[in-house]
N, CA, C and O atoms as a GROMACS GRO file, in nm:
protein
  472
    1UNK      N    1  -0.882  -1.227  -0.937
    1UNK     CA    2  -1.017  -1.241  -0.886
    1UNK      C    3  -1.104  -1.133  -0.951
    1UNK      O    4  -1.085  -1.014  -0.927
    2UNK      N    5  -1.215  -1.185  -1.049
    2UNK     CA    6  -1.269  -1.057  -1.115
    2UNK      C    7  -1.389  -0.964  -1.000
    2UNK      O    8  -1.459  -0.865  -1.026
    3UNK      N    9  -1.374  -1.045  -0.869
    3UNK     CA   10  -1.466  -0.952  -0.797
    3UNK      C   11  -1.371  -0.877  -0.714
    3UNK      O   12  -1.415  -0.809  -0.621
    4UNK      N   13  -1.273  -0.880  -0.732
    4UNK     CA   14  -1.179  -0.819  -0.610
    4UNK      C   15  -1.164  -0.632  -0.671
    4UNK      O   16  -1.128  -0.592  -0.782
    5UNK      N   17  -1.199  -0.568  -0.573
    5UNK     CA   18  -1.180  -0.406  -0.603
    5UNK      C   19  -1.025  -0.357  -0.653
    5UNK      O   20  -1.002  -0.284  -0.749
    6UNK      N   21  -0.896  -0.435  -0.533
    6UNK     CA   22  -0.795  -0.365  -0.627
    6UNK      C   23  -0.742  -0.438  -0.778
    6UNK      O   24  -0.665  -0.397  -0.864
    7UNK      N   25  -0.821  -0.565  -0.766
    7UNK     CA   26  -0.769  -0.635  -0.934
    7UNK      C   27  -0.821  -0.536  -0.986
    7UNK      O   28  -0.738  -0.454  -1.025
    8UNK      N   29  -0.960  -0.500  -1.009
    8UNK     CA   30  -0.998  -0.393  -1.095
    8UNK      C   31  -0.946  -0.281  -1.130
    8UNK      O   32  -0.932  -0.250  -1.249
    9UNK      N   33  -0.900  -0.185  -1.006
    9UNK     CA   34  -0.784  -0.099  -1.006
    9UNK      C   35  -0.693  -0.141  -1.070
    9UNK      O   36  -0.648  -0.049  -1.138
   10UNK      N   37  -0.624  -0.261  -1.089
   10UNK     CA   38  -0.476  -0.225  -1.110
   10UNK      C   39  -0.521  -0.287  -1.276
   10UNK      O   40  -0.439  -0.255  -1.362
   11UNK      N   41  -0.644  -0.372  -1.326
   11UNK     CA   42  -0.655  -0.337  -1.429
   11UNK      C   43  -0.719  -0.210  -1.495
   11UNK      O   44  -0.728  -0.208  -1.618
   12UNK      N   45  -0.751  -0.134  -1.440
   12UNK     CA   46  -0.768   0.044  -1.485
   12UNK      C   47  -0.949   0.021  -1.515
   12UNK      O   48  -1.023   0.111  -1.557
   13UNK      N   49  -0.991  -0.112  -1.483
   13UNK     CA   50  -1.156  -0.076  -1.506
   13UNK      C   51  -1.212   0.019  -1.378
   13UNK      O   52  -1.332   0.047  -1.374
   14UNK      N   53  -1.130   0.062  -1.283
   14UNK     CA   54  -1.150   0.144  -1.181
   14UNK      C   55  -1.072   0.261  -1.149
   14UNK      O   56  -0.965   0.264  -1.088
   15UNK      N   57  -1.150   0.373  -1.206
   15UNK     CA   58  -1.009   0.437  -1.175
   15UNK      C   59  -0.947   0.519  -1.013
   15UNK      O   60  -1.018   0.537  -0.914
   16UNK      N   61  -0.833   0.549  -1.024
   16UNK     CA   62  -0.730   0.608  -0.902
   16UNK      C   63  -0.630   0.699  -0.949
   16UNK      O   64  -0.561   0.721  -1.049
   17UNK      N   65  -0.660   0.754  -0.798
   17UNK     CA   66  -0.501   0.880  -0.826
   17UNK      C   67  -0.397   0.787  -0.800
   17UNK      O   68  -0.370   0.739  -0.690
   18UNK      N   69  -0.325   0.759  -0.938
   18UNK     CA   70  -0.210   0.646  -0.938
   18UNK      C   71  -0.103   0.771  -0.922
   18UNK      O   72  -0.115   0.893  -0.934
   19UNK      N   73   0.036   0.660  -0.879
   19UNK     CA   74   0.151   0.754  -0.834
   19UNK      C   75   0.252   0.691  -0.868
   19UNK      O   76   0.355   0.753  -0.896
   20UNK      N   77   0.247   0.532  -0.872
   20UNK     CA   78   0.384   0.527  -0.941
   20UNK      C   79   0.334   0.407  -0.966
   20UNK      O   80   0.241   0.360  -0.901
   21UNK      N   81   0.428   0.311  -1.123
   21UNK     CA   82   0.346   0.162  -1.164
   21UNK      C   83   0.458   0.082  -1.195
   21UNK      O   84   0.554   0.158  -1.210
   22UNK      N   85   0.480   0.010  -1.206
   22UNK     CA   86   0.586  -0.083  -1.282
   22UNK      C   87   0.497  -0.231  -1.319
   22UNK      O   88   0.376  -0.235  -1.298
   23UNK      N   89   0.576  -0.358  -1.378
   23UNK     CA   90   0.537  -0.456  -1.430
   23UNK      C   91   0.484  -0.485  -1.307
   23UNK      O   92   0.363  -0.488  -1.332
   24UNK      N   93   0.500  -0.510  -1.181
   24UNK     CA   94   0.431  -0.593  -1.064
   24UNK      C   95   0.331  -0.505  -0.934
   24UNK      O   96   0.242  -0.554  -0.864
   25UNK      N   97   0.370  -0.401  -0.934
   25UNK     CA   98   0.289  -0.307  -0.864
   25UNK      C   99   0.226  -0.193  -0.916
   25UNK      O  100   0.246  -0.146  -1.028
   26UNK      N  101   0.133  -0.142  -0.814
   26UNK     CA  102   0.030   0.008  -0.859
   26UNK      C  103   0.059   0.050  -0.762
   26UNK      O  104   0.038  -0.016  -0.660
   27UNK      N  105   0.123   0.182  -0.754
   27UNK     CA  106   0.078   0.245  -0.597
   27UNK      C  107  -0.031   0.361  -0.588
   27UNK      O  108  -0.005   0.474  -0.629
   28UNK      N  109  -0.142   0.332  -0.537
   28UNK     CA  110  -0.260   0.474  -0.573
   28UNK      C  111  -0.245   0.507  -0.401
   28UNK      O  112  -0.186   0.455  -0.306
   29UNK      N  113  -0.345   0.639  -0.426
   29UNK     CA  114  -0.352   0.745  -0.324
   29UNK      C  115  -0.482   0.621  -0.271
   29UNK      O  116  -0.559   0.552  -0.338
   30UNK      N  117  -0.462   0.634  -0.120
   30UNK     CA  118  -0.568   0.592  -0.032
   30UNK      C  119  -0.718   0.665  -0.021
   30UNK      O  120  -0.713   0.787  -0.014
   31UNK      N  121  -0.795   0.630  -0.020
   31UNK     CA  122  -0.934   0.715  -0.066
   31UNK      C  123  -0.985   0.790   0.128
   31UNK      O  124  -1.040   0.897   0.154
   32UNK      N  125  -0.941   0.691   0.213
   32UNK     CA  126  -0.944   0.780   0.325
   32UNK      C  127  -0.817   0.786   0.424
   32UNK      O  128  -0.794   0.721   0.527
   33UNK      N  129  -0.747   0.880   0.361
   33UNK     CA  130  -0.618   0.862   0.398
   33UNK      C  131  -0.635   0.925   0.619
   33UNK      O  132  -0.710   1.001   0.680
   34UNK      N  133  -0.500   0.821   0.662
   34UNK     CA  134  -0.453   0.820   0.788
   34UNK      C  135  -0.330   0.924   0.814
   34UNK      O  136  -0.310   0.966   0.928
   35UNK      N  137  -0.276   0.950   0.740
   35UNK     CA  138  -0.151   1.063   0.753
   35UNK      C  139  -0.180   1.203   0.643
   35UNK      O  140  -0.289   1.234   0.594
   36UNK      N  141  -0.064   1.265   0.626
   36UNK     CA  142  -0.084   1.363   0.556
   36UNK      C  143  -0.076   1.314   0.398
   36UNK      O  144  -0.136   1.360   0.300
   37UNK      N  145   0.031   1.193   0.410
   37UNK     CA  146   0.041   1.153   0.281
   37UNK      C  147   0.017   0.977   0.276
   37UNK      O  148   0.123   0.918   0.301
   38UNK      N  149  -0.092   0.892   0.250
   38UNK     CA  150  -0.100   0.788   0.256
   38UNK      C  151  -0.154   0.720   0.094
   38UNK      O  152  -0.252   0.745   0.024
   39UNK      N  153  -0.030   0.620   0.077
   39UNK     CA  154  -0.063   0.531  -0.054
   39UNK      C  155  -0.067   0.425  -0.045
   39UNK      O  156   0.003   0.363   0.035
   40UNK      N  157  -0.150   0.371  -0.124
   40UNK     CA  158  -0.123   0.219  -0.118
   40UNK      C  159  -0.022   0.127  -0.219
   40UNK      O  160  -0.029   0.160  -0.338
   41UNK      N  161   0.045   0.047  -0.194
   41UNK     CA  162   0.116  -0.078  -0.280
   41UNK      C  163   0.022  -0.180  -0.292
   41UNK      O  164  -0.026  -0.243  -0.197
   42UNK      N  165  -0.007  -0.197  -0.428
   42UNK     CA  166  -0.118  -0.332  -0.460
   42UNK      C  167  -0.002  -0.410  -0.525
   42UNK      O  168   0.072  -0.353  -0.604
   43UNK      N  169   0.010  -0.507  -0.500
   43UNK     CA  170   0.077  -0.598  -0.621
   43UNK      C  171  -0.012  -0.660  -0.739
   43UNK      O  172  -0.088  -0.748  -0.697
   44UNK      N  173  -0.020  -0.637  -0.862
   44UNK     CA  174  -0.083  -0.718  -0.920
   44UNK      C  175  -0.122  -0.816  -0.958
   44UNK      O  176  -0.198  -0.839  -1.051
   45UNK      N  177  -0.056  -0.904  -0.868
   45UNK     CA  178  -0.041  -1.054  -0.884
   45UNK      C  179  -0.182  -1.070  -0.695
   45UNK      O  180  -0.160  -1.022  -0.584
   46UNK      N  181  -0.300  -1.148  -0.738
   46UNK     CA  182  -0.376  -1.138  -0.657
   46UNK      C  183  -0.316  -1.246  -0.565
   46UNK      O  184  -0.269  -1.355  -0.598
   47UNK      N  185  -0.330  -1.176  -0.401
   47UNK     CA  186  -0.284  -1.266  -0.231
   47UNK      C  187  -0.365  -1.226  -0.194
   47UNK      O  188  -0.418  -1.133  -0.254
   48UNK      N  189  -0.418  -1.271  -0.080
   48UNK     CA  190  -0.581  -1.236  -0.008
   48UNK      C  191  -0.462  -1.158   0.096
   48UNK      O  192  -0.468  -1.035   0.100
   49UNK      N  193  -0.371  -1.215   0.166
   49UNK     CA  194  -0.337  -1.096   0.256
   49UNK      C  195  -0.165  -1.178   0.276
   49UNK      O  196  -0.129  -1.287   0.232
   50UNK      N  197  -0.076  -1.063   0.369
   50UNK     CA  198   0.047  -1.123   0.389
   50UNK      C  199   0.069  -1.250   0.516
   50UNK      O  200   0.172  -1.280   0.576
   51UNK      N  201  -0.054  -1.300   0.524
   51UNK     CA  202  -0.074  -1.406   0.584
   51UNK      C  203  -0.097  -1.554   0.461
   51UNK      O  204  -0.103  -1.673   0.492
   52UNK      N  205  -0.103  -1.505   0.345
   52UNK     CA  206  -0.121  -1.571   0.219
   52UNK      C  207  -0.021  -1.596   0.129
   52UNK      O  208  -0.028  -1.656   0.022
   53UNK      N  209   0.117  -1.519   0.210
   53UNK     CA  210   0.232  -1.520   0.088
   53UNK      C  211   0.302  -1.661   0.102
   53UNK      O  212   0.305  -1.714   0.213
   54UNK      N  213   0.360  -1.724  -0.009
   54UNK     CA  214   0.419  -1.858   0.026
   54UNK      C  215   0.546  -1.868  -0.022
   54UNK      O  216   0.588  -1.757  -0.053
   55UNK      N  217   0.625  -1.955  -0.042
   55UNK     CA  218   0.754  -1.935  -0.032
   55UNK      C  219   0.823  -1.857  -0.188
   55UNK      O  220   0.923  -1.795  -0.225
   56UNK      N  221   0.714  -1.901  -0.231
   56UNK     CA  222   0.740  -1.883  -0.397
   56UNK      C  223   0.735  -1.712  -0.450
   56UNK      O  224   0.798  -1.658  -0.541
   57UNK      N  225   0.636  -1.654  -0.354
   57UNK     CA  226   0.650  -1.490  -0.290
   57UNK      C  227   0.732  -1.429  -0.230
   57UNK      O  228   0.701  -1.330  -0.164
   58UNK      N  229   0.846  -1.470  -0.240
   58UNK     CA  230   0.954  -1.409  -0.119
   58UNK      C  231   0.969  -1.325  -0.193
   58UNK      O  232   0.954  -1.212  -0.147
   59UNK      N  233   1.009  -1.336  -0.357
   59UNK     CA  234   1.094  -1.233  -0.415
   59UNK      C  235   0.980  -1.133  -0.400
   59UNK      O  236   1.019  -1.025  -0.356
   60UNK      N  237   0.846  -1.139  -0.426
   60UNK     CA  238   0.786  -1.047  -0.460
   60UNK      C  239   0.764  -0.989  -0.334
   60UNK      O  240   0.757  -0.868  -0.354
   61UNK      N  241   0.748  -1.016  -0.194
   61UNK     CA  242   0.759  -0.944  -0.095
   61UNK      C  243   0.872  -0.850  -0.092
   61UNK      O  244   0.849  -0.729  -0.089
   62UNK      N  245   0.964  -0.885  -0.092
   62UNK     CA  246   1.108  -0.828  -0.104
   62UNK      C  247   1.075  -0.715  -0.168
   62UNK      O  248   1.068  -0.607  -0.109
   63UNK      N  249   1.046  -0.734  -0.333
   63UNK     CA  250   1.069  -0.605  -0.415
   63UNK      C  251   0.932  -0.525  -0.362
   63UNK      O  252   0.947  -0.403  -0.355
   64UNK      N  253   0.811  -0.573  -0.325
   64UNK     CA  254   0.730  -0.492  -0.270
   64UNK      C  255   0.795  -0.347  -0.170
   64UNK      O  256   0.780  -0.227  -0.190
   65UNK      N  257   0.856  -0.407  -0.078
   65UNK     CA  258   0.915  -0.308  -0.014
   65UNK      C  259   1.006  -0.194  -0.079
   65UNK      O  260   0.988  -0.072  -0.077
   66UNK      N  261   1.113  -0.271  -0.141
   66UNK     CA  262   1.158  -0.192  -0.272
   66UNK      C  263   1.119  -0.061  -0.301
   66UNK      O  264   1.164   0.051  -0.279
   67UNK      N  265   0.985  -0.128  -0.380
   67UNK     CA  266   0.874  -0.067  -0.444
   67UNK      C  267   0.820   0.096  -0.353
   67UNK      O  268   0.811   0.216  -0.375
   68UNK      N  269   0.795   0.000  -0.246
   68UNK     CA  270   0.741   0.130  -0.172
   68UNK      C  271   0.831   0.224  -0.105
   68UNK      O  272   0.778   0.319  -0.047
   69UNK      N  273   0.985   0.210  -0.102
   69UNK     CA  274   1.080   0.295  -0.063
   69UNK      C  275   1.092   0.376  -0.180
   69UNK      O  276   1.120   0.495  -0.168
   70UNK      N  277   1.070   0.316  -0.306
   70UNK     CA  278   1.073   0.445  -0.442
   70UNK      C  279   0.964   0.498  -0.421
   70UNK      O  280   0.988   0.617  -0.441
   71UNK      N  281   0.842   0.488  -0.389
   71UNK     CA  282   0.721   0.554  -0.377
   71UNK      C  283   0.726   0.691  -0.260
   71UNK      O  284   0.665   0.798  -0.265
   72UNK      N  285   0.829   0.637  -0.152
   72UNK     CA  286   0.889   0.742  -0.026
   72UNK      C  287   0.947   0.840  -0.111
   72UNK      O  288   0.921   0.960  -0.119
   73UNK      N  289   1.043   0.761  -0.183
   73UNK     CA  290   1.159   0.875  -0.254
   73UNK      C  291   1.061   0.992  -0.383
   73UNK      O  292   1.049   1.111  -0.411
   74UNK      N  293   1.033   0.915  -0.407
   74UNK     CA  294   0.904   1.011  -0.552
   74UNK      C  295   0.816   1.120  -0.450
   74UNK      O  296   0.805   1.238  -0.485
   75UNK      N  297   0.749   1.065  -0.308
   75UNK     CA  298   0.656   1.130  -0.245
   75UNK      C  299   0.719   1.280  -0.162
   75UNK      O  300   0.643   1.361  -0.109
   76UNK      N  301   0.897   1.298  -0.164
   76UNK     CA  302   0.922   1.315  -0.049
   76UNK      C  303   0.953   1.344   0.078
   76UNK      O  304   0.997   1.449   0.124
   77UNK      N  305   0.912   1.186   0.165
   77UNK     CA  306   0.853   1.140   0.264
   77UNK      C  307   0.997   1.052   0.276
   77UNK      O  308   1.007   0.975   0.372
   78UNK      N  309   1.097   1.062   0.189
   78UNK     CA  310   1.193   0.919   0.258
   78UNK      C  311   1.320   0.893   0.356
   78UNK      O  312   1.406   0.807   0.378
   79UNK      N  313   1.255   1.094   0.426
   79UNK     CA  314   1.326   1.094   0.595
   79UNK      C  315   1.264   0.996   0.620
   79UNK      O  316   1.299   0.889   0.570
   80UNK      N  317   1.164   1.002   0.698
   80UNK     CA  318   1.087   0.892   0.785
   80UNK      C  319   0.905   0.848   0.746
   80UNK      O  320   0.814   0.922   0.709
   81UNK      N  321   0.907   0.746   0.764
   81UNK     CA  322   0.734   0.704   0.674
   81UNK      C  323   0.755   0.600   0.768
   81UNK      O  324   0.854   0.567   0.835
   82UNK      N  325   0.582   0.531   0.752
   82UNK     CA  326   0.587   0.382   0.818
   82UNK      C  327   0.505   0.317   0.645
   82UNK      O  328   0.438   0.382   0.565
   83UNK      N  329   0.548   0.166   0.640
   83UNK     CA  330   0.477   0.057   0.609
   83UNK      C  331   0.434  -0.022   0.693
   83UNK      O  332   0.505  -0.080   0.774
   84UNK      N  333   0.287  -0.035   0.680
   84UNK     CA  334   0.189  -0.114   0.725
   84UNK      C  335   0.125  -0.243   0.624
   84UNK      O  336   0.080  -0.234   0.509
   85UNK      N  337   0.134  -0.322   0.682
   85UNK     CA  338   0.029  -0.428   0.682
   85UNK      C  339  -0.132  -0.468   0.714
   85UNK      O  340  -0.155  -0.577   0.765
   86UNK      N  341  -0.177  -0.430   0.701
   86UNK     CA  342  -0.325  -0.494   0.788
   86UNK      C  343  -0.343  -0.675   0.731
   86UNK      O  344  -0.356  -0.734   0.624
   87UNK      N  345  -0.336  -0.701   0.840
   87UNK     CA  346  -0.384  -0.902   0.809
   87UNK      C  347  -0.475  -0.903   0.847
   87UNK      O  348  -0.504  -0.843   0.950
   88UNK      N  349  -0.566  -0.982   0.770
   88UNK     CA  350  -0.707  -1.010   0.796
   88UNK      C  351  -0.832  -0.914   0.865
   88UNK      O  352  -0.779  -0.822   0.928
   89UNK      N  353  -0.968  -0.907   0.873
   89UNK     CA  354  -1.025  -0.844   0.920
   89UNK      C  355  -0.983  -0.838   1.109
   89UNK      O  356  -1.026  -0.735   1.162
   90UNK      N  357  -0.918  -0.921   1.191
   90UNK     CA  358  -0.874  -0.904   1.310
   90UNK      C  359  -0.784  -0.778   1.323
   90UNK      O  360  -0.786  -0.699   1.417
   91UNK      N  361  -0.706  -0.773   1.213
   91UNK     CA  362  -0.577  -0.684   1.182
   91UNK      C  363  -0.634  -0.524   1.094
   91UNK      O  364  -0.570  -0.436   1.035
   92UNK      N  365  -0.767  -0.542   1.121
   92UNK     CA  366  -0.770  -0.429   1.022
   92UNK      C  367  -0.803  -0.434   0.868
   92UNK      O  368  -0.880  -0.345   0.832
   93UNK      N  369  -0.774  -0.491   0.803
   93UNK     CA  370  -0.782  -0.540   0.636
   93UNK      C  371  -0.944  -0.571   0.643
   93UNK      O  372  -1.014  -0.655   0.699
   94UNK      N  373  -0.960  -0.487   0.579
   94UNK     CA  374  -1.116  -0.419   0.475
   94UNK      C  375  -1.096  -0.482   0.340
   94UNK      O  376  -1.209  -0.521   0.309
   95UNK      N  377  -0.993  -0.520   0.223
   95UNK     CA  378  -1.004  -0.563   0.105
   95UNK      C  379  -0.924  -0.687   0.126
   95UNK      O  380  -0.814  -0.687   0.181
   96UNK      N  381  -0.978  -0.783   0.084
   96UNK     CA  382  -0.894  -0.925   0.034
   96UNK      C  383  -0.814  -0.925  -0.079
   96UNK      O  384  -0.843  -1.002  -0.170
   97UNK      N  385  -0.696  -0.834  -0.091
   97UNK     CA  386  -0.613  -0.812  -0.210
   97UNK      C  387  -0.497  -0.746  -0.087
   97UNK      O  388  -0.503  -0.637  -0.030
   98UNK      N  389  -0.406  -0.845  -0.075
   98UNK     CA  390  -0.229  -0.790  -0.021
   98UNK      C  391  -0.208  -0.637  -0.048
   98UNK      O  392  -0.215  -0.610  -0.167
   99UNK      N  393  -0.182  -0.526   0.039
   99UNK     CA  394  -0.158  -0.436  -0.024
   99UNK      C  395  -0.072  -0.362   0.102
   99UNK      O  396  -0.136  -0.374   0.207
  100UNK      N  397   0.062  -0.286   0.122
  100UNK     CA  398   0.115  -0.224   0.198
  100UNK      C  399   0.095  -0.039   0.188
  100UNK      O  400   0.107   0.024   0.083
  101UNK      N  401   0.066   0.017   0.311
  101UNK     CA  402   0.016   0.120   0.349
  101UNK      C  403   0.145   0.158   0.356
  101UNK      O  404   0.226   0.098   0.427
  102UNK      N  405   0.186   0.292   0.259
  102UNK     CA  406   0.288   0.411   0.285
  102UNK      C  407   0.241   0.540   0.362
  102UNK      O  408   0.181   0.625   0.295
  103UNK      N  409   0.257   0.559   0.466
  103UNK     CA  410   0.233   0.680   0.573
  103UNK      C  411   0.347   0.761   0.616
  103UNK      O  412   0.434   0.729   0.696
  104UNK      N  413   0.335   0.878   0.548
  104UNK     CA  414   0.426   1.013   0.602
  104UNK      C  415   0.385   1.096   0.604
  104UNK      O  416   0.264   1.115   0.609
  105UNK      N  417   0.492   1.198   0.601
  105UNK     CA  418   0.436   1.370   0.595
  105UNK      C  419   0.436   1.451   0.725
  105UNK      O  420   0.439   1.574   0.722
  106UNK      N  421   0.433   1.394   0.816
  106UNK     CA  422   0.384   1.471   0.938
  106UNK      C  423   0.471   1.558   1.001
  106UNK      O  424   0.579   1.509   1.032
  107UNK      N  425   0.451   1.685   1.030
  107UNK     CA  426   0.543   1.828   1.084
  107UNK      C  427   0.605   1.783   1.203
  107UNK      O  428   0.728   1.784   1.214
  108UNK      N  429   0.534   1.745   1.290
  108UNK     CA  430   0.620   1.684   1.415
  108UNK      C  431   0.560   1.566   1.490
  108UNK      O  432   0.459   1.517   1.442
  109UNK      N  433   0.614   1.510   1.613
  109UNK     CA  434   0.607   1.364   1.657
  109UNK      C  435   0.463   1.382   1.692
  109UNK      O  436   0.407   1.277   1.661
  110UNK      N  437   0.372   1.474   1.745
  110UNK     CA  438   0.237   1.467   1.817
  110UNK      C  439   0.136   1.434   1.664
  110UNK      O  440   0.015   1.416   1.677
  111UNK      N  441   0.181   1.430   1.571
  111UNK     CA  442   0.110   1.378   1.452
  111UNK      C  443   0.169   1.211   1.397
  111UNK      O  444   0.162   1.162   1.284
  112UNK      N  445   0.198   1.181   1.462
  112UNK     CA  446   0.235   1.048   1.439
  112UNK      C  447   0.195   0.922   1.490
  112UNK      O  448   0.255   0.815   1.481
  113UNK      N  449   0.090   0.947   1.544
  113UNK     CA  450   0.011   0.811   1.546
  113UNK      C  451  -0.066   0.779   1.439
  113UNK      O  452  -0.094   0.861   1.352
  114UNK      N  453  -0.106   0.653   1.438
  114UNK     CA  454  -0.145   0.570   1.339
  114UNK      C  455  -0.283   0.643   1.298
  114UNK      O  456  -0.326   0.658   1.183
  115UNK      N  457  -0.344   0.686   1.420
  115UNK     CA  458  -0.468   0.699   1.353
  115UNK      C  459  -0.514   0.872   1.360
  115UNK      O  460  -0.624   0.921   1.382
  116UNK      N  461  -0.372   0.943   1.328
  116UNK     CA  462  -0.377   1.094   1.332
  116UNK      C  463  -0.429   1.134   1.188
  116UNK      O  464  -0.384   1.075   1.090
  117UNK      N  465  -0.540   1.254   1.170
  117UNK     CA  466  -0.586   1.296   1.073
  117UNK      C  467  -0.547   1.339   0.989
  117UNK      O  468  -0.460   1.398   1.054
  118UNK      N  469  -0.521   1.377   0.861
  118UNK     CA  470  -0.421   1.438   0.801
  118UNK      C  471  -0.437   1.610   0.806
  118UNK      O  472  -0.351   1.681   0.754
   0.00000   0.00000   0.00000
């Protein structure tokens, strides 16, 4: 989608604090991050959201996760982190481009809600 913000990203006409890339994903730093350490997983292959994946996406869901457990291990964060989803604007989701939220870092449990500052 040439209007979509992370196609642009993950073709580099936008730039980001990137962190880790391979043939199917980008993972950049979140611009208003929710934890101490929050990234995003874009896949480069454009889905409006994981309400959009179809059967033919399994593999790439799959390695998505993958993906973002090496992004734990590179960050680490791969005691304990959450992946998030946001579906649709009901769910939260601000960009129409699939993308999973890596959230860690935090010193102890009273920093571990979703919507704790970093």
């Amino acid at each position: 989608m040439e209007d979509c913000l992370f196609c642009k990203i993950v073709k580099k006409k936008i730039p980001s604090e990137e962190i880790l890339e391979n043939d199917l994903f980008l993972a950049i730093c979140d611009i208003h991050p929710k934890a101490p350490v929050h990234v995003l997983v874009l896949p480069k292959k454009h889905i409006v959201s994981a309400w959009h994946l179809k059967e033919p996406d399994t593999k790439l869901a799959g390695e998505l996760i993958l993906f973002a457990n090496s992004v734990a291990q590179k960050l680490g964060i791969a005691k304990g982190y959450k992946l998030v989803f946001n579906v649709g604007r009901d769910g939260g989701q601000v960009i129409d481009h699939l993308h999973l939220h890596v959230l860690g870092g935090w010193k102890n449990d009273h920093d571990r809600d979703f919507g704790a500052k970093p």
